[in-house]
KOLDO-213769 format. One record per atom (N, C-alpha, C, O): x, y, z; residue in three letters. Coordinates in steps of 0.001 Angstrom, whole numbers, plus 500000, padded with zeros to 6 digits. Example, Ala and Ser with C-alpha at 12.3 -4.5 7.8 and 13.67 -1.06 7.14 Angstrom:
2
513190494310507800ALA512300495500507800ALA513200496700507800ALA514236496681508465ALA512850497750507080SER513670498940507140SER512900500030507870SER513409501138508039SER
//
This chain:
188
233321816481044421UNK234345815877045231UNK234815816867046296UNK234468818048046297UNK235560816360047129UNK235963817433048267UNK237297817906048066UNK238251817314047562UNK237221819067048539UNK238133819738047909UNK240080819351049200UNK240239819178050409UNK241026819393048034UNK242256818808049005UNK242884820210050025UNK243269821316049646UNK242822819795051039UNK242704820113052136UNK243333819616053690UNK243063818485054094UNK244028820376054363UNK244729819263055342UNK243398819664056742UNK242991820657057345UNK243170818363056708UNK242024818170057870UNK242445817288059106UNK242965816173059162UNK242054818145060042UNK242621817786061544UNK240916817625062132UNK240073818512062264UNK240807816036062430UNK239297815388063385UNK239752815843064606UNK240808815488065129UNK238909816674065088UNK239233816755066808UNK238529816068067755UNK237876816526068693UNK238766814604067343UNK237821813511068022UNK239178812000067935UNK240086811710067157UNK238520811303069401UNK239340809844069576UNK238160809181069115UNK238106808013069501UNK237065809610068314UNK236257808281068379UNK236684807622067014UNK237308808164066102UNK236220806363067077UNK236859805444066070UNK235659805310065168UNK235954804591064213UNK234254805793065114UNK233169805459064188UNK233317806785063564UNK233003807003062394UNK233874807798064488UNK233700809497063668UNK235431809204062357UNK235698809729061276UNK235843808634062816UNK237467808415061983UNK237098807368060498UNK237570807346059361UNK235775806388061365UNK235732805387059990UNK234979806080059212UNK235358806093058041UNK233638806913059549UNK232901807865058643UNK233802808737057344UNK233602808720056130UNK234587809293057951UNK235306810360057613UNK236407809122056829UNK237243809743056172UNK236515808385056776UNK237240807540055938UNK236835806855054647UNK237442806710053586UNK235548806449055078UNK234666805988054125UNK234260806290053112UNK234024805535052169UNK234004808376053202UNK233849809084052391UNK234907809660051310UNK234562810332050337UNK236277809296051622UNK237791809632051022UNK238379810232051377UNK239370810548050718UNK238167810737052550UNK239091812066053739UNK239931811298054278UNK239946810218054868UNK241075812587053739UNK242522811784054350UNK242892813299055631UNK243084814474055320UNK242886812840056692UNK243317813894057973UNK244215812718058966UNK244492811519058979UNK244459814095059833UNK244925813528061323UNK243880813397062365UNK242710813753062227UNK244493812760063608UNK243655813178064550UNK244484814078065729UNK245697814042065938UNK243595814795066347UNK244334815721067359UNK243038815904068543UNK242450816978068667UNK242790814990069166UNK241645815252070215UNK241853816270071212UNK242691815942072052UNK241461817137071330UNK241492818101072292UNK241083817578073360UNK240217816703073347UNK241572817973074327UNK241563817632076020UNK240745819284076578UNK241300820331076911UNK239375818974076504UNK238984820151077282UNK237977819848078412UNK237890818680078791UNK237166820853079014UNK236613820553079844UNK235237820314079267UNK234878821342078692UNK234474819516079207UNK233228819561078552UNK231861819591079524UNK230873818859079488UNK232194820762080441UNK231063821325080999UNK230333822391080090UNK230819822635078985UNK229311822965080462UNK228649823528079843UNK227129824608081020UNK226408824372081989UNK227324825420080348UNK226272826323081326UNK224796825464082188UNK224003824940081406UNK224480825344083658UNK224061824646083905UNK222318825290083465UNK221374824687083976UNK222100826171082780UNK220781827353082352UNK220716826736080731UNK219746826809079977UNK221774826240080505UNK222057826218078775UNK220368825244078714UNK219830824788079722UNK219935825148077611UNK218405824132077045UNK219847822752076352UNK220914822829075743UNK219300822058076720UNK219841820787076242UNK220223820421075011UNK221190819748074656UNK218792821275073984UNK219459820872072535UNK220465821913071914UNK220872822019070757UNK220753822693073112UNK221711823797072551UNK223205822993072716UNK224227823246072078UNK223049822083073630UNK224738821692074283UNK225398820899073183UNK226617820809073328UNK224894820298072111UNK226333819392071390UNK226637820261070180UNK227401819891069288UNK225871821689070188UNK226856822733069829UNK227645823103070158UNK228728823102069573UNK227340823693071521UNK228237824396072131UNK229037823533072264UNK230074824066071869UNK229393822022072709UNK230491821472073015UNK231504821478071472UNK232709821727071436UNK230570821111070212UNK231040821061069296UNK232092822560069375UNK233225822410069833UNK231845823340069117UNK232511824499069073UNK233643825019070150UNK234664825674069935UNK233177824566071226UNK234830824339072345UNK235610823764071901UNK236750824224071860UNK235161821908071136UNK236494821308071101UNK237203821976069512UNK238402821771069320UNK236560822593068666UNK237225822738067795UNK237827824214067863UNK238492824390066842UNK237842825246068615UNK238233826437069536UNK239595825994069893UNK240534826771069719UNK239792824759070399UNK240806824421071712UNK241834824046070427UNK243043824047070655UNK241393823757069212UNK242726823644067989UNK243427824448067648UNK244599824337067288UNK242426825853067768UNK242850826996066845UNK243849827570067041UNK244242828307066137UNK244630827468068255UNK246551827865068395UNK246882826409067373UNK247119826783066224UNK246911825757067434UNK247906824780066766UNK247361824586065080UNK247599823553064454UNK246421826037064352UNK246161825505062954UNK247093826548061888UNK247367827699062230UNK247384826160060999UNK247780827142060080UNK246519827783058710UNK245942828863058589UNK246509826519057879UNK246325826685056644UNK244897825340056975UNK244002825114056161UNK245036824639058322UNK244012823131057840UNK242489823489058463UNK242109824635058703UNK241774822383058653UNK240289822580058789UNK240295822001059821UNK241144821117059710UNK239813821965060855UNK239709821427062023UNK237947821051061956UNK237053821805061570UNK237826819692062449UNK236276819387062474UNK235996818584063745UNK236395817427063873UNK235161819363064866UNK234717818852065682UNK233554818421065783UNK232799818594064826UNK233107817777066901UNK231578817365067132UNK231270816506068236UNK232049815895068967UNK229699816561068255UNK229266816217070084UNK228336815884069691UNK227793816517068785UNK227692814570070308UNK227073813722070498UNK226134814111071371UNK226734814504072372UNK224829814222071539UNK223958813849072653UNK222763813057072619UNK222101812832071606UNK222475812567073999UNK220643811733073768UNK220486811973074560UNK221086812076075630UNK219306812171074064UNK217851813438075188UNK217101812197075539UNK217267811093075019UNK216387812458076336UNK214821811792076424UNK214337812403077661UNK214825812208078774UNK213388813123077398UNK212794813633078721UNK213402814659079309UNK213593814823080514UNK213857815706077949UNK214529816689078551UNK215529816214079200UNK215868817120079961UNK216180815358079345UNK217478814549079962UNK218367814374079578UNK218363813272079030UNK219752815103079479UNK220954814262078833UNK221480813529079707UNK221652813534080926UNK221915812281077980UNK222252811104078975UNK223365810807078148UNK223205810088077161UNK224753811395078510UNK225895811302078236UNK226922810311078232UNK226305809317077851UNK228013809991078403UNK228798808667078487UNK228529808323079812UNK228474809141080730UNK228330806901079943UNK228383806462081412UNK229346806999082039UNK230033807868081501UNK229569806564083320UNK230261806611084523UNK230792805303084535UNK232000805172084341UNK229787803911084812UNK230293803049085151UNK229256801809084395UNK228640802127083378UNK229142800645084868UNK228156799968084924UNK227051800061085294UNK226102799852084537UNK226888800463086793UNK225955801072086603UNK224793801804086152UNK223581801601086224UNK225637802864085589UNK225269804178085263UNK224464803900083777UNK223358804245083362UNK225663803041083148UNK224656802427081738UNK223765801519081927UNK222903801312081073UNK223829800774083166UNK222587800105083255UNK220848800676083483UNK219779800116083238UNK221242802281084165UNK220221803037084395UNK220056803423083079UNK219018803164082470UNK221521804365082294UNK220642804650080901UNK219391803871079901UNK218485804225079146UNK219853802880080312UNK219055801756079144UNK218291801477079663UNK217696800629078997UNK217625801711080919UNK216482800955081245UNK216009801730081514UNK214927801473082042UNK216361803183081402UNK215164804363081264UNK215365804603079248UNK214455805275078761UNK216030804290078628UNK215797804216076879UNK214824803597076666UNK213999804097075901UNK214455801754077502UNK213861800688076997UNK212679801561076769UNK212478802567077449UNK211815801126075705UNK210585800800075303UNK210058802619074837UNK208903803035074752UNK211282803355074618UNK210944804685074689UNK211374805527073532UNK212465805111073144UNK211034806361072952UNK211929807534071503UNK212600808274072222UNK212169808756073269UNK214342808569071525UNK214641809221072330UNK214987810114071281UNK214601809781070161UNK215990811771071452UNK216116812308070386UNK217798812008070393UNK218334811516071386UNK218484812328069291UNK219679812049069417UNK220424813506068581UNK219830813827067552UNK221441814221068894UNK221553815494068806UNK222939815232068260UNK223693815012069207UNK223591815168067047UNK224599815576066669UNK225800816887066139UNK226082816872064941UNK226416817888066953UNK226457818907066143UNK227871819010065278UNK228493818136065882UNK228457819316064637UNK229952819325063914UNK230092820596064281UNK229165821100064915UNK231442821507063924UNK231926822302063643UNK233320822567062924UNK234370822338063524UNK233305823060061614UNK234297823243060368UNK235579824381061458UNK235097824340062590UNK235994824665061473UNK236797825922062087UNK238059825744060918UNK238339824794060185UNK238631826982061075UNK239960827479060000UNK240047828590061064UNK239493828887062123UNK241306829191060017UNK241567830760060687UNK240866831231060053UNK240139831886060800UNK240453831395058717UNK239315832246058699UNK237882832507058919UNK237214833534058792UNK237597831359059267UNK236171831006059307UNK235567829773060382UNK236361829005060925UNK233902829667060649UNK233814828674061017UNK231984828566060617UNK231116829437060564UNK231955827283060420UNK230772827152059936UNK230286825468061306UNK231008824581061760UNK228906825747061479UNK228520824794062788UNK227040824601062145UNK226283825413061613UNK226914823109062419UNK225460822840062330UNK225148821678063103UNK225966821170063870UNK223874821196062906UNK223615820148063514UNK222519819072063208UNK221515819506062643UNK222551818004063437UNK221320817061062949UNK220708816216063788UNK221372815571064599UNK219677816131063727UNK218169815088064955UNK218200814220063872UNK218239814386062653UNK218161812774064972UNK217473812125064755UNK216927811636065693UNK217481811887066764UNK215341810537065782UNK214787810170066742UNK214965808802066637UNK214878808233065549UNK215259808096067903UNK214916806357067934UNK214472805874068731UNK214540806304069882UNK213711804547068312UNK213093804089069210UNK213319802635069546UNK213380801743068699UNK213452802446071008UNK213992801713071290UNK212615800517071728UNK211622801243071782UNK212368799708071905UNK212068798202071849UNK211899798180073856UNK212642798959074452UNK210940797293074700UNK211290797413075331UNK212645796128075890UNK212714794937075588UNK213407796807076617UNK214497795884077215UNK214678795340078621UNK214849795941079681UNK214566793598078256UNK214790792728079288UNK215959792850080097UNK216923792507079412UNK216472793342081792UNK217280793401082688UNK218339792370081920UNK219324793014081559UNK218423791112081600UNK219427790329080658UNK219853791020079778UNK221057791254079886UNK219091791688078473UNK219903792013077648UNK220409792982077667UNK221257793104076782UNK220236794123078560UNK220677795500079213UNK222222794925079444UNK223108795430078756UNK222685793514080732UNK223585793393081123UNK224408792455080079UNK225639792438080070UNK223775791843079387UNK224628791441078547UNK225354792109077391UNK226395791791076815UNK224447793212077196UNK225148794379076018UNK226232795114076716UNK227276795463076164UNK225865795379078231UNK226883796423078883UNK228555795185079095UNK229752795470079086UNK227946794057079236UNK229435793141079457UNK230066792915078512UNK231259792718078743UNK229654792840077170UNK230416792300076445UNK230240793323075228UNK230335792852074094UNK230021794513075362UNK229966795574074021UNK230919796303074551UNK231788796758073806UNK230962796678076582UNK230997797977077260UNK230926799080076024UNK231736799239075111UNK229754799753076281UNK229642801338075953UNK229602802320076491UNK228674803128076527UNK231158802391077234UNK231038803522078304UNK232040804426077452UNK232952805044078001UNK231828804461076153UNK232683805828075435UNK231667806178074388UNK231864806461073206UNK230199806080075257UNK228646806786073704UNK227760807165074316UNK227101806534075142UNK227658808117074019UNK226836808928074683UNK225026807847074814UNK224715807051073928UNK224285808063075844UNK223545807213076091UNK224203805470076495UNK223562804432076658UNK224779805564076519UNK225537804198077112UNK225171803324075671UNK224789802243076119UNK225101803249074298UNK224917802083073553UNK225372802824072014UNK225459804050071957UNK225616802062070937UNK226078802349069987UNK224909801717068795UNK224327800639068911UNK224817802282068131UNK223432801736066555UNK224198800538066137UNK223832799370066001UNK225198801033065989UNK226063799833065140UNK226594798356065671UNK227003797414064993UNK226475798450066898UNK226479797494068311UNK225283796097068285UNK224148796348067880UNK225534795049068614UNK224595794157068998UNK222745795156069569UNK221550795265069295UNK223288795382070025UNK222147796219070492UNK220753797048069513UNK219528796949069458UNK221901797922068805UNK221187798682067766UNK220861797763066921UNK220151798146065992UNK221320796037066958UNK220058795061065891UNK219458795043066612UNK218834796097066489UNK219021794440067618UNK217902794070068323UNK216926794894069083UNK215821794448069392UNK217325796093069385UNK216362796930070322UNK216104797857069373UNK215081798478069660UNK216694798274068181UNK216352799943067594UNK215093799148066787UNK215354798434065819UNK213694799334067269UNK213033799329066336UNK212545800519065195UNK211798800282064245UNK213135801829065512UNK212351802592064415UNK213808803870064270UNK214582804131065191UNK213825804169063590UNK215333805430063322UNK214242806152062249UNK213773805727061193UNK214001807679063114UNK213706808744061794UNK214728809786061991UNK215053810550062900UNK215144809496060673UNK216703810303060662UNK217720810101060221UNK217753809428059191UNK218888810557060762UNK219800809946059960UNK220448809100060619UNK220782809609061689UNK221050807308060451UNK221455806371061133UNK223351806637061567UNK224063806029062365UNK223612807625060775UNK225136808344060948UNK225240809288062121UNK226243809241062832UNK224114810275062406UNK223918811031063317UNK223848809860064170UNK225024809687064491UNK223343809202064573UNK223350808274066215UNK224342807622066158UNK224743807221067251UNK225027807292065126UNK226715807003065128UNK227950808030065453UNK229126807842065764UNK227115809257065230UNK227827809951065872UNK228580811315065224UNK229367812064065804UNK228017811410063640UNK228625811701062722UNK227911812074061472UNK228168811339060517UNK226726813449061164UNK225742813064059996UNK226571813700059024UNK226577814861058614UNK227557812300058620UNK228338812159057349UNK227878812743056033UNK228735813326055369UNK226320812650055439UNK225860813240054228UNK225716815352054697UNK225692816262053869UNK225667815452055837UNK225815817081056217UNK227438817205056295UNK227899818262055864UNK228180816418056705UNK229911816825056922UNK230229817239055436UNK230895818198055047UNK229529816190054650UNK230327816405052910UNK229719817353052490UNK230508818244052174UNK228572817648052303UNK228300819219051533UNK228933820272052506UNK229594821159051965UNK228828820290053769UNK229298821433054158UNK230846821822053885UNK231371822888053563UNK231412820419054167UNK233097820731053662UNK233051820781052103UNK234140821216051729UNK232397820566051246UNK232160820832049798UNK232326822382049975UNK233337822934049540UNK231517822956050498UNK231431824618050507UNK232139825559051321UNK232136826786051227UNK232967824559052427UNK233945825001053467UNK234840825745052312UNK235873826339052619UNK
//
């Protein structure tokens, strides 16, 4: 079981809050407001570390005794990150360069305390189906996924119909590889 603990999510997302709920974690939330640039030299699968580890950095004046757990989302394809939209647009390009393609999907956490901090991260790959200009605009109108990285969500209309293949973990492209959060906070 996990050990009792006052845990501060340094995330507004609402699938990283239901994860972390699901499992019996009782925390707050405290989203840090930072800048989430990143070295423009950095390699791509290095960045949802490094972001992981800024936002949970940006807690560490306001912790005493609790655990702060951050984390960052990314999807690659083609050496490409393809981060939260911009607009309509912007997710309309994501997805119609996803259609018919594997992409990788890069989740990293980070535990932080005052004494310590422990960071990891988990791949998974998916593959997406190819996608008809209709269902691109009909997922972007009536899902909008302009707060997920790659413009679309697994758990979404979408992720039934287009994810034909997930090697990995289906929590990591949610945003969250929930079976790595619990052993690691087991040993936190």
């Amino acid at each position: 079981m996990l050990p009792k603990r006052k845990i501060i999510l340094a995330s507004a997302s609402p699938r990283r809050q239901y994860l972390l709920k699901e499992i019996g974690l009782e925390f707050t939330v405290d989203p840090p407001h930072i800048d989430e640039s990143f070295p423009a030299d950095m390699p791509v699968e290095k960045i949802p570390g490094y972001l992981a580890e800024k936002k949970a950095k940006a807690l560490l004046p306001k912790i005493t005794d609790e655990v702060v757990i951050a984390s960052d989302t990314v999807v690659i394809l083609e050496n490409k990150i393809l981060n939260k939209p911009a607009d309509r647009s912007d997710a309309i390009s994501m997805l119609s360069f996803l259609s018919g393609k594997t992409h990788t999907v890069i989740t990293a956490v980070c535990f932080l305390s005052k004494a310590k901090m422990d960071c990891f991260e988990d791949r998974t790959e998916v593959t997406f189906k190819k996608l008809s200009t209709e269902e691109i605009e009909f997922y972007i109108d009536h899902y909008k996924p302009y707060d997920k990285a790659g413009a679309y969500g697994a758990q979404d209309w979408i992720g039934m119909v287009a994810v034909e293949k997930i090697a990995g973990s289906y929590f990591t492209v949610m945003g969250l590889p929930i079976h790595k959060v619990y052993e690691h906070l087991r040993l936190f």
